[in-house]
N, C-alpha and C positions, 0 to 999 in steps of 0.2 A: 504469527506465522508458523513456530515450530509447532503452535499446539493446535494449529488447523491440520499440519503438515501429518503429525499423528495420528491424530481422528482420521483423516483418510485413510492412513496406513492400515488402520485399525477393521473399517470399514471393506478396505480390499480384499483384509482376510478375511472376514467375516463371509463375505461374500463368494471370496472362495470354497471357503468349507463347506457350504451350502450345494455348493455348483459340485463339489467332489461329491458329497452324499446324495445328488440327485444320480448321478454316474456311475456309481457302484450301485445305488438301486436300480438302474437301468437294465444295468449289468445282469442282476440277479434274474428281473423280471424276461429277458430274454432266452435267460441261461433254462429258467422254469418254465416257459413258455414250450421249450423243448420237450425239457423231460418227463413234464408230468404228462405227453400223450403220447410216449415212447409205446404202449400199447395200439393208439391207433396207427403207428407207422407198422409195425409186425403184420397188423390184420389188414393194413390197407396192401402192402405188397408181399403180404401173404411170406412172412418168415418165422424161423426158428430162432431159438433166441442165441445161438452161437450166431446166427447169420447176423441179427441185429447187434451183436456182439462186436461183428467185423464193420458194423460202418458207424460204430462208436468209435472204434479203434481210429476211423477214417480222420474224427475230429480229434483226436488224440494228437497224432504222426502233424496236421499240421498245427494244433498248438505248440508241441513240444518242439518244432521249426520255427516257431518263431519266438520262445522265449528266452532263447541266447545271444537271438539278436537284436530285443524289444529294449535294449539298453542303449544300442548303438545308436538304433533309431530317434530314442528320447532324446540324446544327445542330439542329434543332427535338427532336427524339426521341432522339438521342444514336446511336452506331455500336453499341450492344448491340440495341437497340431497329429500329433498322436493319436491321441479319442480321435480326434477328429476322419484320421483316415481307416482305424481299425472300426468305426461305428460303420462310417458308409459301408466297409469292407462285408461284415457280420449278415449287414439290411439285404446287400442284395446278393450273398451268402444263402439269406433266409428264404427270398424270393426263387431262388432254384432251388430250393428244397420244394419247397409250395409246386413249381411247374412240374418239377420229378414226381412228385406223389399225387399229382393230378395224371400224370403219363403212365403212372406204376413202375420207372424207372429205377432200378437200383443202381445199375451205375451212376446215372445222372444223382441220385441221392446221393452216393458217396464223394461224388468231385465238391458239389455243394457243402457238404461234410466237413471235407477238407476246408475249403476257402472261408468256412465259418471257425472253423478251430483256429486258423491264422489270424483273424479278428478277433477273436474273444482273447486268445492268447497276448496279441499286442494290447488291447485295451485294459484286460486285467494287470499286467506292468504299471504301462503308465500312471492308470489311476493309483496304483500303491506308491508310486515315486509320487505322485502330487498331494494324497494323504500323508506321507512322511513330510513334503515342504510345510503344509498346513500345521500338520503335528507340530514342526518345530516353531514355525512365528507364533503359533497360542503358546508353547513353550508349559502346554498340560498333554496328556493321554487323550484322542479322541481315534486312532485307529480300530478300537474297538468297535464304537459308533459306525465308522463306516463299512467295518463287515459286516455288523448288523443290518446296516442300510441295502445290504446285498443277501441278507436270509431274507428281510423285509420284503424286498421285489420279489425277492423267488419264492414268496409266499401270498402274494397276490398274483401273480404268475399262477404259479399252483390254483389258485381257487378261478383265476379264470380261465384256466382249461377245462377245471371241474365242469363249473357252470356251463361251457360252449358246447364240452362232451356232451352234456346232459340233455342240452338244447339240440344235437345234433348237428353241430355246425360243423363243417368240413375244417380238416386240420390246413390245409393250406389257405384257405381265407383267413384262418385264425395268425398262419404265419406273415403271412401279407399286412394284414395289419399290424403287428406288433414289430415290423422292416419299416413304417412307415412312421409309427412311435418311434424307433432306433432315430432314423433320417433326423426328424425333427431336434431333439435332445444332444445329439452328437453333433451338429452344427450351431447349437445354441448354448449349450452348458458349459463350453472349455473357454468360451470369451473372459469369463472371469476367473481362469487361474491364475496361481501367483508363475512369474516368470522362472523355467526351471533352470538353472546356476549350476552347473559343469564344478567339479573341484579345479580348482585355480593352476598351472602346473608353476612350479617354483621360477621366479626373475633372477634373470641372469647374475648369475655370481651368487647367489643363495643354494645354499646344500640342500640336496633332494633329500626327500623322506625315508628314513628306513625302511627297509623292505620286512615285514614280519612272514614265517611262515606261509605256504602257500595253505588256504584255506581248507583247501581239499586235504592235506594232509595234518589239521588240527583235528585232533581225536575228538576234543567237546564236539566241535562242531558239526562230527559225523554223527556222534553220538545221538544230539540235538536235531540232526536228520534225520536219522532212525525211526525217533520219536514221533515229530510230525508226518512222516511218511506213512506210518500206522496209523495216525487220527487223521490223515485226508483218503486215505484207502475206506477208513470209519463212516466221510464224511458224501464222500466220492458214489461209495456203493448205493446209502441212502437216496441221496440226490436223482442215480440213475436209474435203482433198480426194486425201489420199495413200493411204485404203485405197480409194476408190472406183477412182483410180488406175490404185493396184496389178491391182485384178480387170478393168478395162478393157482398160489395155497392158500388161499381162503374162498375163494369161489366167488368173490364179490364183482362187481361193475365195476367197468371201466371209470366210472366216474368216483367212486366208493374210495379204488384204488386212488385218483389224484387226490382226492380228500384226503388219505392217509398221507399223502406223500407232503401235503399242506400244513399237514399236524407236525410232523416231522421239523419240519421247515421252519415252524410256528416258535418250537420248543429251543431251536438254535437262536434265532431272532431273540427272543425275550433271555435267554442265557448270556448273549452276546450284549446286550443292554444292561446287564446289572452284572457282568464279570468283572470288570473293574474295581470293584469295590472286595467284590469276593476273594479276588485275587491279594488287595493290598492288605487285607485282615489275614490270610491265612499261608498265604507266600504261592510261590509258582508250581514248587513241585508238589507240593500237597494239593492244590487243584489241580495239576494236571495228573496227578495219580488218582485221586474221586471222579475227574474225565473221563480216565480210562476205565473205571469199573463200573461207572453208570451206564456208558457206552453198551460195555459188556454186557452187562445184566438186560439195559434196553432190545438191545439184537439179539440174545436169548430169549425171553420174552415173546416178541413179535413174532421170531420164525419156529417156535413149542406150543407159544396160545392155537388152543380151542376153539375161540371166537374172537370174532371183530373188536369187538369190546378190552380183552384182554392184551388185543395182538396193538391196540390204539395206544392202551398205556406203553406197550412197550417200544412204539415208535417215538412217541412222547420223551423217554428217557434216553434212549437211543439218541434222537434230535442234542437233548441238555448233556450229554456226554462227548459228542461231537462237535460240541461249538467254540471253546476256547482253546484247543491245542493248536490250534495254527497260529493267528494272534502270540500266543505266548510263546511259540519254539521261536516267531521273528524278533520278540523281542531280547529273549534268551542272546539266539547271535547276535545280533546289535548292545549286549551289554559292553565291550567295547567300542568306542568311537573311530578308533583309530581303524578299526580292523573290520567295523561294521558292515560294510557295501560289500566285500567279498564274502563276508560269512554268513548275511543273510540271503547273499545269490543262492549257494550251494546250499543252503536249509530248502530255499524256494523253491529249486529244480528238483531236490530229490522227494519235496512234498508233491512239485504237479506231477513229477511223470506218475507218481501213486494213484493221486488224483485223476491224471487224464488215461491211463493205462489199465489200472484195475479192474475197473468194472464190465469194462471190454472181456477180460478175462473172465472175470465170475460168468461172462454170459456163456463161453465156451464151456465153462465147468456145468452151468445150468442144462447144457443139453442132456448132460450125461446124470445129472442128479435133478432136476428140476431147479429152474432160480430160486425158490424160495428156501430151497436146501441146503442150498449152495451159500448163501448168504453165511452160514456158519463157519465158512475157511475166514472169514475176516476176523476172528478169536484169536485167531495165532498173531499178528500184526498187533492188537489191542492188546495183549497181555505182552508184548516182546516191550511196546510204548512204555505200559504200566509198570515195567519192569527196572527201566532206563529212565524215569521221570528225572532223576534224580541230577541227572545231566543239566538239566533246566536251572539249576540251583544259582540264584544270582550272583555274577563273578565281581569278585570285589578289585577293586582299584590297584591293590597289590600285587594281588592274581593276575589281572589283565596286563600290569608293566614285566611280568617275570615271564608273560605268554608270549610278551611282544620281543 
């Protein structure tokens, strides 16, 4: 009995981890589905890239509304229940983008905007709370794997906007389809998560928990924000603003440019798969200071090359620079247990708003210097990271009871 009892047990998680990795690749292939034709929305309603700048911003404002309260949520309806309402959310999020840019709508795109940054922002949550329940019943490291799982989609993503571009296929059938992909996936994948488990609040007559510092005002922990705030700003710009880029300062296609953006994309993916290992040979901060200056050198590179060719490698490097300091600033705050859940809030929020607000910016800056010029204010943010890695340094046991 017990050791049927197991084998199930064993079996559920298996099969959860499966259903979480399909879900952050979902995730990705959505998120890429976007960006890589952020070109054909500028030409279809005919803007500027400060304009397109402003209805990035649009998904911004509502991610960043809904990831303070993508916990409370978890809590009430559980992380299956979750995907489940941010995927429908996203789908037909995606489908008013599609009827906006059939209508040449800009407002209509940015209300869609919105209501799409609010799903992607509750789905991204929850899936990292049901990768961390996974994490812990294997009781090995696999959050790696599931960001991967999410360069992985936004890198077929990437190639099939390439491809559609290429073929000429309208961006809003393209979106229509890939809300219809969402639909499917989001009401099938979250059946087999593991049930998500609230922290217990103490039984009467038992002493409540110490309270440690408030997280916001632990220095590592800002510190440790800092850090990841500059490699999602790293990772953020790429994701949004390397194929429009490409076809700006390099004078390439539209489709040329999503193929860069795919390379990009490629180079995190496969970094993210074999960072694990890189990381346990050579320690955190020593990878995340070679992040930051691959990074560096990558985005030097792309927006100084000559040619296509040269500007490829440097997306290439660029990509392998930007792929482990997220992953590794969460794991940093989470080096204590006790204090984890509030210190990787605040690493998270000060990494998305980078994340979700940045690149909106750089498009503002792009009007007045060109985007692909512009791409260069992200040096300062990489070098402040590379600077701070050191923060990362794993806290020892000592450390953590004298922090607490």
């Amino acid at each position: 009995m017990s050791t049927n009892t197991g084998t199930d047990q064993h079996a559920g998680i298996k099969a959860a981890a499966v259903a979480t990795f399909v879900v952050f690749g979902i995730n990705g292939l959505v998120f890429a589905s976007w960006a890589a034709r952020i070109p054909a929305v500028t030409q279809t309603l005919q803007i500027t890239s400060g304009q397109m700048g402003t209805l990035l911003l649009c998904t911004a404002v509502g991610s960043l509304l809904a990831l303070p309260t993508a916990g409370l949520v978890v809590g009430r309806i559980g992380t299956a229940n979750t995907v489940r309402f941010a995927g429908l959310l996203a789908a037909a999020a995606g489908v008013g983008i599609a009827m906006s840019l059939s209508a040449t709508s800009i407002p209509g795109t940015a209300v869609s905007l919105f209501f799409f940054g609010i799903g992607i922002g509750l789905w991204d949550v929850a899936q990292n709370i049901e990768g961390a329940d996974v994490e812990h019943k294997l009781r090995r490291t696999v959050m790696p794997q599931f960001h991967a799982a999410f360069s992985g989609g936004a890198f077929v993503g990437a190639l099939v906007g390439a491809g559609l571009s290429n073929l000429g296929v309208d961006l809003p059938l393209h979106l229509v389809a890939i809300a219809a992909v969402v639909v499917v996936v989001a009401l099938a994948a979250p059946r087999f998560f593991l049930p998500h488990i609230a922290a217990a609040a103490p039984a009467e007559g038992e002493p409540k928990p110490a309270k440690g510092p408030s997280a916001w005002r632990d220095a590592r922990t800002i510190l440790i924000g800092v850090v990841v705030l500059g490699a999602t700003l790293t990772e953020g710009a790429g994701n949004d603003w390397i194929a429009k880029a490409s076809v700006d300062g390099l004078g390439t296609s539209e489709s040329t440019g999503a193929l860069m953006f795919a390379l990009f994309v490629l180079a995190m993916t496969a970094m993210r798969f074999l960072g694990g290992r890189v990381i346990d040979r050579f320690g955190r901060s020593a990878v995340l200071r070679a992040s930051m200056a691959a990074a560096a050198a990558g985005l030097g590179l792309f927006v100084l090359a000559s040619n296509i060719w040269l500007a490829a490698v440097g997306a290439a490097l660029w990509g392998v620079g930007a792929a482990l300091a997220f992953p590794m600033g969460m794991s940093a705050a989470a080096d204590d247990p006790r204090h984890a859940a509030a210190r990787v809030s605040v690493v998270s929020t000060l990494g998305y708003i980078s994340f979700l607000a940045g690149p909106p910016l750089l498009g503002y800056l792009g009007d007045l210097t060109g985007i692909h010029t512009a791409l260069l204010a992200i040096m300062v943010p990489i070098l402040v990271a590379l600077l701070l890695a050191g923060a990362a340094k794993p806290l020892k046991v000592e450390q953590a009871a004298d922090a607490a």
